[in-house]
N, C-alpha and C positions, 0 to 999 in steps of 0.2 A: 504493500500500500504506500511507504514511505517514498519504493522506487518511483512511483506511478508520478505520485507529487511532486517530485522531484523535478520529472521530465516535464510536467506542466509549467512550473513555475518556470524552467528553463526558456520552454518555448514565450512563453508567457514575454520576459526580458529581453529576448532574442529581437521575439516580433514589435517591440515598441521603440526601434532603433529604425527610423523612418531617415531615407536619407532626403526629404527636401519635403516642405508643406505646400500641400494643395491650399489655396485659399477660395472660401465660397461666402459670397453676403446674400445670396437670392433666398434663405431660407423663408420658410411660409409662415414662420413667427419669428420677428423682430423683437428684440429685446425691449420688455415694455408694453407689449404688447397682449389684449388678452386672447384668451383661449377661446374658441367662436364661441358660443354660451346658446339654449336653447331661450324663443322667445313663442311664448302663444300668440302674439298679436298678429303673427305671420298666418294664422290659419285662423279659420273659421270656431269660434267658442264650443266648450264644450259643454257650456250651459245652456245652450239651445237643447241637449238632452231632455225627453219628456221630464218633466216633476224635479223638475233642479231648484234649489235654491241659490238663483244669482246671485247671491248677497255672499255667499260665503263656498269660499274654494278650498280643495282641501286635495293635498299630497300624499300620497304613500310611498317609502324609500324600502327595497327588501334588500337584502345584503346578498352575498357571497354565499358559499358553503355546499354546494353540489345540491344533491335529491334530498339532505336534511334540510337547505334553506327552500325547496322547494315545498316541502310537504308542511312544514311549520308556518309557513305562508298562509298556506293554503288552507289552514286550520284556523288562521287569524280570520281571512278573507270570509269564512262561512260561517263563524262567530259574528263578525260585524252583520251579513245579511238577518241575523236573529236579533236584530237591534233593531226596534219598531221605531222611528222620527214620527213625530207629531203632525207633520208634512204629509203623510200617506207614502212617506219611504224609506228605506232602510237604511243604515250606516254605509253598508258597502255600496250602493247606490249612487254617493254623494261623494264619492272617492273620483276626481277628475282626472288627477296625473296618477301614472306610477312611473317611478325611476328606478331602475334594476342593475345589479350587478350578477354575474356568475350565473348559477341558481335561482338567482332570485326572480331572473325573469320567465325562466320556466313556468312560476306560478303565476305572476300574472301574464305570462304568454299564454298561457291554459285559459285563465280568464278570458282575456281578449275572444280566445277562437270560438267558448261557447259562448260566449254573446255573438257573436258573428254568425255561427250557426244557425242559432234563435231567430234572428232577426231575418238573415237574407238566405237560407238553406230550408228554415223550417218556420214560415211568416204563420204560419195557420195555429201554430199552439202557443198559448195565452201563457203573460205573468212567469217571465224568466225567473228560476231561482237556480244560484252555483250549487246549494246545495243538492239539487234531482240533478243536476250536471257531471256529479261529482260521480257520485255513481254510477251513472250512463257511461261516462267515457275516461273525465278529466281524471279521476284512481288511476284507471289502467297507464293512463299514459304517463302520471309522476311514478309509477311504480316500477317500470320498467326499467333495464339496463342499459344507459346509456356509452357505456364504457365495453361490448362486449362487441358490439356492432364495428366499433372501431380500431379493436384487436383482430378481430377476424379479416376484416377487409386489407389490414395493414400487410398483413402474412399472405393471404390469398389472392387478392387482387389487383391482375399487373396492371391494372390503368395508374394503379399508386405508384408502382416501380419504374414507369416511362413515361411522366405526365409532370405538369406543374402541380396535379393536384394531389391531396393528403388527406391523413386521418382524420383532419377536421373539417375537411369535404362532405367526409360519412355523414361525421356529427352533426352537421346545418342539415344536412336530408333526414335523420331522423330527426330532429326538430324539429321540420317542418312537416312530416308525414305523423307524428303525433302530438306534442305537444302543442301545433296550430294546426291539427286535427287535419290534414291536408290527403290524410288515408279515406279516415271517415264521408268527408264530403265527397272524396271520389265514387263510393257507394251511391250515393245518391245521387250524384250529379255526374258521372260519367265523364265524357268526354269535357265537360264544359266545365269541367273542378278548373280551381287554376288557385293557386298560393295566394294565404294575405299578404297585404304588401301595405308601404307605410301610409301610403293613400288612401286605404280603408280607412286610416284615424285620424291622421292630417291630410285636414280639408282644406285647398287653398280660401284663402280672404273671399277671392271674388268668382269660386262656385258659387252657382246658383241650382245645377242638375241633381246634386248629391245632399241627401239628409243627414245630419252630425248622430249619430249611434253609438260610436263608443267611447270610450273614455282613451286619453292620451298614451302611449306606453313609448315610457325613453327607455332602450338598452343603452349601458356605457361602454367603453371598450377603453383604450389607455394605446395612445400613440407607444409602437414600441419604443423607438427614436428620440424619442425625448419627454416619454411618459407623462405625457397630458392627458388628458381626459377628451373623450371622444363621444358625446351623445348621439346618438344616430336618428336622427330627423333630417328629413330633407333639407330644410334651408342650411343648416350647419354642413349636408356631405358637398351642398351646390359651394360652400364655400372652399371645399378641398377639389373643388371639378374632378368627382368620380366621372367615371368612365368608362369600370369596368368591376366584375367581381365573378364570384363563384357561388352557385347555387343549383342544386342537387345534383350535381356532381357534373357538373354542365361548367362550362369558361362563358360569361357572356362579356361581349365589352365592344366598344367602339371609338371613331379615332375623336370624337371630341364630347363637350359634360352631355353626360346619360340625363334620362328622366329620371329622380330620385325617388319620385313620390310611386315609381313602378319596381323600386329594389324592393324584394320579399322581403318581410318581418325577419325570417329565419337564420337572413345574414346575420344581424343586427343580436338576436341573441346569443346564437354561436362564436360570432367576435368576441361576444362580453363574458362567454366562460370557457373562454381558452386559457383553462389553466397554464400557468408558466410552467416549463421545462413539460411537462405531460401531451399539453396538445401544439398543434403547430399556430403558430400567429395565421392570423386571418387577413389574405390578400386583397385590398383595394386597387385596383390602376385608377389613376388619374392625369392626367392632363392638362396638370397647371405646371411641370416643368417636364419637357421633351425628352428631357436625359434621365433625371432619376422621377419614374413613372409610377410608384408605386408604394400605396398608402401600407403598411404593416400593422397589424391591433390586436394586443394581445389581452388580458383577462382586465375587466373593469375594475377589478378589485386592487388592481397595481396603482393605481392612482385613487380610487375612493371604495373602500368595500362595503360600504353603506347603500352608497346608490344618494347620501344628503344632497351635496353639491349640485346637481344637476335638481331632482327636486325643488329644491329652495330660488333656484334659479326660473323655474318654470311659475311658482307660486308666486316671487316679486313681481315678474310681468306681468302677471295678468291683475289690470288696473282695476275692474271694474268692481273687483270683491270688494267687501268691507271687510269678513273674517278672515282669518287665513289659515289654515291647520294643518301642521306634519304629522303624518303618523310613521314611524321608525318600524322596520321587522328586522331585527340584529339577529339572526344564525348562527353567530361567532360559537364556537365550541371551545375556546380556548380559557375561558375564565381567567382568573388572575394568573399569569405565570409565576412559575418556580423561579426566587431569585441567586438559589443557594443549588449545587449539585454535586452527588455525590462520588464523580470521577476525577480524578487527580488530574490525570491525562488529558494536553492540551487539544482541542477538536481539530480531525483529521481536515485537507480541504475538502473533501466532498462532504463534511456535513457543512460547514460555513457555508458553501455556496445552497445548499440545499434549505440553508438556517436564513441564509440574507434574500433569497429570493422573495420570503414573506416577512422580513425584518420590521421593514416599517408599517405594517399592519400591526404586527403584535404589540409595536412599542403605541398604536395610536388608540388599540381597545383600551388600554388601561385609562385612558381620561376623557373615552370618547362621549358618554351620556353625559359628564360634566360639563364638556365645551360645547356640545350640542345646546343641551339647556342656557346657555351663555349667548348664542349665536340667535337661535331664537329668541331670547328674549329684547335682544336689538333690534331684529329684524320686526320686532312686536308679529311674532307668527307662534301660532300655540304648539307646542310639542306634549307626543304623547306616545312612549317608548313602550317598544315588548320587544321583551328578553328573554331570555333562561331563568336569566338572574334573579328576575321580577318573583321566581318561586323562592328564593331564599332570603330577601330582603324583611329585616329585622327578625329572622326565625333563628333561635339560637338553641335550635335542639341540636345534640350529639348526633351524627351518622355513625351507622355500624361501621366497622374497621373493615370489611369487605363485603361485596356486595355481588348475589349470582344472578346476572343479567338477565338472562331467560325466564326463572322465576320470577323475578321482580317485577319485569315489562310486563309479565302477561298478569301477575296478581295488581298492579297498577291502573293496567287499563282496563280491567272490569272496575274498578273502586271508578273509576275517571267516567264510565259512563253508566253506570248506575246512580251515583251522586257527586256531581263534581265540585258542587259546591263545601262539602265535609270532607273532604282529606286533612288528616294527622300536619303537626310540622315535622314530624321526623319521617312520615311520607313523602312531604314534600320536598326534605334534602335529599329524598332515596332518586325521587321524580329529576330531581338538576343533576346528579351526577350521571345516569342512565341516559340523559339530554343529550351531555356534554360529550359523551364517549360515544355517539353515533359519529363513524369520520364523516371528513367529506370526499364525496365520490359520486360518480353518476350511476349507483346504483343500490337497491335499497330492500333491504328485507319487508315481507308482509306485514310486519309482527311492527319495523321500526316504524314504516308507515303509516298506520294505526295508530300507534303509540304517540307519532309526531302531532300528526292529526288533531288528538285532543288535548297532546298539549295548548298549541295554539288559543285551540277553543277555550281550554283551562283558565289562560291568560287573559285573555279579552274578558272573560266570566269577573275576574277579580279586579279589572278595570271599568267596567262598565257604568259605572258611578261618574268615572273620571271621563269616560268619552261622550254620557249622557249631559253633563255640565257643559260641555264646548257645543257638541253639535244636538242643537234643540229643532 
């Protein structure tokens, strides 16, 4: 191991002995300059939606963390629809943006397709709820392997071995064939299926042809290059004059800027959970420099694993609210890190690079619901976090010294849906440790599924006080 490192670090010295510099000022960000930012004013509102209250806008940010931060979402997401408004509508109803990273957009990817379905697949049946959705379809599709699809293809299929395209080619066509349901509708629709795309939800200004339907969905992605942040909406990719990309396992591109508002959704989340070092960066061409043609984006989480940034951004523009509301769904699984460790031995380089590729994530959970609350309360925007953590705040029961998973999970989740409102506190530290140790991966047992599920639900159940105060 020590040889291995050795030769690295060699090659490493070797290759930073540059005999002459290239100099370049055309870059696409000027020092000073900001990061394109998303704005609603550029499309058509999304409070034209039946039963909206225009007075008050309101964001949802899901983080990072594979098929746990999707499923835990998604347990938030059908907890809020059981939250009756005074208005004749629901909590989750009222939810206009979502901002996604990683996993997180899975969930409301999933969202997004069964309201889509609902409305323009299947117009004849009344009174959409996620919850009957959930079951129909949206389970199957966060339940499934996302990671196994793109093992298999990798080893098997030589279009990967003599092509531009990769493992994370598979990954955007299973995203799009289930979790933006792009299978299902084929069923129905035949030949005429055709993928959403960001145009189903950004509506320009000055349509007139098209009804506003759904609610906003920004995936983020993180320039590899210089690790910005990258929300995928048309007006911000028109600012990078795409021109080209990859979708279902297709090369589409041309020689100058594309329609945006016709790029599938499915880019947009598969950029944003392309894990680092796991999956490949997600190819853009564009057309704003001749020579180097070609946008790189790898996991949103490298640049924010919240999904806030973009949110908060989306909330300040849009002018016409009076309230403002963030709702946070933090997946983090890492809780407080260990500050003390019991190996003497200084860390090899393959875990350092393995340890720094998530570095500045781990160092920004520890005071991220702090500076959140801080940012919000500048911005006079109401925040209103779920976490893991939310199950062990102020509970100072004892946990057992170990804990057998299987047991636990499955005597857990009958107590969780038989009465969710009476669980133990020393249940409830059993409930965050069994949380926390689900990894993250695209892919998910039955058993975690379930279990994730209500936790979500769990949480909203113990905030509901707090989210019935803000959205009246």
């Amino acid at each position: 191991m020590r040889f291995f490192s050795a030769l690295i670090l060699l090659s490493f010295f070797l290759s930073s002995c540059n005999k002459s510099i290239h100099i370049s000022r055309d870059q696409f960000l000027k020092v000073g300059q900001n990061v394109p930012a998303p704005d609603v004013n550029n499309y058509r509102s999304v409070q034209e939606r039946p039963n909206q209250n225009p007075e008050m806008s309101v964001a949802m940010a899901i983080s990072g963390g594979g098929s746990r931060a999707a499923n835990f979402a998604l347990g938030i997401m059908m907890e809020l629809e059981n939250i009756n408004l005074s208005f004749k509508q629901n909590a989750l109803n009222e939810i206009d943006y979502f901002s996604t990273v990683s996993g997180g957009g899975f969930a409301a990817g999933a969202y997004i397709a069964a309201l889509y379905e609902h409305h323009y697949v299947k117009p004849f049946e009344e009174g959409f709820r996620l919850n009957n959705a959930y079951e129909e379809c949206v389970k199957d599709c966060l339940g499934r392997s996302y990671a196994k699809p793109m093992l298999r293809n990798y080893f098997l299929n030589p279009r990967l071995w003599f092509s531009h395209l990769d493992e994370g080619d598979i990954l955007e066509r299973e995203v799009d064939n289930y979790v933006l349901g792009y299978k299902d509708r084929k069923k129905i629709q035949g030949a005429k299926v055709r993928s959403i795309t960001l145009g189903d939800m950004f509506i320009p200004k000055d349509s007139i042809n098209k009804e506003v339907i759904l609610p906003l969905h920004v995936a983020n992605g993180t320039n590899f290059l210089n690790m910005s942040i990258v929300p995928f909406t048309p007006k911000i990719l028109d600012n990078y004059m795409i021109s080209g990309y990859s979708h279902r396992v297709k090369r589409y591109h041309t020689k100058k800027k594309m329609n945006t508002y016709e790029m599938p959704h499915a880019v947009g989340i598969k950029a944003s959970g392309s894990f680092p070092v796991a999956i490949s960066t997600t190819t853009l061409e564009s057309c704003y420099d001749t020579k180097k043609c070609f946008l790189q984006i790898t996991d949103g989480g490298v640049s924010d694993n919240i999904g806030y940034k973009t949110a908060m951004e989306l909330l300040l523009s849009d002018k016409e609210a009076k309230q403002k509301i963030l709702f946070v769904v933090d997946a983090d699984n890492t809780g407080i890190a260990n500050t003390f460790t019991g190996n003497q031995k200084g860390s090899s380089l393959f875990r350092m690079v393995g340890k720094l590729a998530y570095s500045s994530l781990d160092s920004k959970q520890i005071v991220l619901e702090k500076e959140l609350t801080e940012i919000c309360k500048f911005k006079n925007v109401t925040l209103i976090y779920f976490s893991f953590e939310e199950l062990i705040k102020n509970n100072t029961a004892e946990t057992p010294k170990s804990i057998n998973p299987t047991f636990e999970r499955e005597r857990l989740t009958q107590i969780l849906k038989n009465d969710m409102q009476n669980v133990s506190e020393v249940d409830m530290q059993i409930l965050y440790e069994l949380t926390i140790n689900i990894a993250t991966k695209y892919s998910i047992t039955e058993a975690e599924q379930k279990f994730l599920s209500l936790i979500g639900r769990k949480i909203v159940d113990m905030k509901k006080d707090e989210i019935l105060q803000v959205i009246k």
